[in-house]
C-alpha positions, 0 to 999 in steps of 0.5 A: 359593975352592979344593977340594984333594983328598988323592989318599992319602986318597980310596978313590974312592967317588965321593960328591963327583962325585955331590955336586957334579959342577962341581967334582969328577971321577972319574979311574979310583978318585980324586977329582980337581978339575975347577974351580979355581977353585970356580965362587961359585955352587958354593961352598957345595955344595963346602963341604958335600960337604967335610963329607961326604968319608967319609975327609975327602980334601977341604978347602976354602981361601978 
């Protein structure tokens, strides 16, 4: 599984970092992708930290 961040859509409010630390990072105010892939034991956390990005900058492929 792949996590994408949209670095035009993240207003850097740090929720994923905090969420899911294995695989999201803060660089200054964005979000950045720190594992690719996602690590299998964290793929459902990044699935749900997808579903809680507050402007949706994060999707996940399989």
């Amino acid at each position: 599984m792949k996590a994408v961040v949209n670095e035009n859509t993240c207003i850097g409010c740090g929720l994923c970092e905090e969420s899911c630390p294995a695989v999201f990072e803060m660089d200054g105010s964005v979000a950045k992708v720190k594992a690719d892939p996602v690590p299998p034991d964290q793929e459902e956390s990044c699935r749900q930290t997808a579903d809680l990005c507050p402007v949706e900058a994060i999707t996940t492929e399989e």
